[in-house]
N, C-alpha and C positions, 0 to 999 in steps of 0.2 A: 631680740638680739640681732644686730650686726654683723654682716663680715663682709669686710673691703677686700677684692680682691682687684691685681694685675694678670690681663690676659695677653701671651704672648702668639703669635702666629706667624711663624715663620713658613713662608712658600715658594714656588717656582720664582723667584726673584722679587719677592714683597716680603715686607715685616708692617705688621700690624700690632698696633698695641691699644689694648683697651682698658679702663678701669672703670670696676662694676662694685655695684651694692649690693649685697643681697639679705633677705631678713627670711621669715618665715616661709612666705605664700610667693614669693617675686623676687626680682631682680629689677635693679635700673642702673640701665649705662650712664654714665656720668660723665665720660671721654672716651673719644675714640681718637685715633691717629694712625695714617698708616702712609708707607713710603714706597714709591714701584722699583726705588733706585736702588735699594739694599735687598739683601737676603741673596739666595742661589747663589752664583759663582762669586760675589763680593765676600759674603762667609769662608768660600771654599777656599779663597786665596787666603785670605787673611789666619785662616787655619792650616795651610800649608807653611804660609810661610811664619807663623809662629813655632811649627814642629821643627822647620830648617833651623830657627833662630836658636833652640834648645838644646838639636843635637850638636851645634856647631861651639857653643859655651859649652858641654859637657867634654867635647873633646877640642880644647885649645892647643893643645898639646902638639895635635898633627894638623897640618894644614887639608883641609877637607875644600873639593871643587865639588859641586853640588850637580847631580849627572842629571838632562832631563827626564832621562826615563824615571829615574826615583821619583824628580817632581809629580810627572804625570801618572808614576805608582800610587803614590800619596795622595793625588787628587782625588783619583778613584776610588779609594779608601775611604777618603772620605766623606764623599758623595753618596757612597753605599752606605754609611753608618749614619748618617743626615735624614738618608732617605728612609733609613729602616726604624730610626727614632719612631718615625710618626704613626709607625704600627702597631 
């Protein structure tokens, strides 16, 4: 029996992606790819500014200025919860 899997590895500013075989006794890589330019702070933004983009549709209502200390509350947040994933 077979099982195709994708391997993801997200790091200190890389994303690696692999896809592997594996049957009984072994495995075989079959692809590998990986990028220096993504991952770490490119994630962090793109997840900060997804959470800005949510709260700001959730409350149309009132005109909301986005303060940077929140940004960089948020960052933190989630640098720490990125970073605790991998434990």
């Amino acid at each position: 029996m077979f099982i195709f899997d994708i391997i993801y590895i997200f790091g200190g500013g890389i994303l690696d992606v692999s896809y592997v075989v594996m049957d009984d006794n072994s495995f075989t890589m079959k692809a590998t790819y990986g990028n220096q330019h993504l991952g770490g702070q490119n994630f962090t933004n793109t997840m900060v500014d997804y959470f800005i983009s949510v709260v700001k549709k959730k409350n149309r209502k009132r005109a909301l200025d986005v303060n940077p200390k929140v940004i960089r509350r948020l960052k933190t947040t989630y640098e720490e919860a990125r970073k605790n994933s991998y434990n």
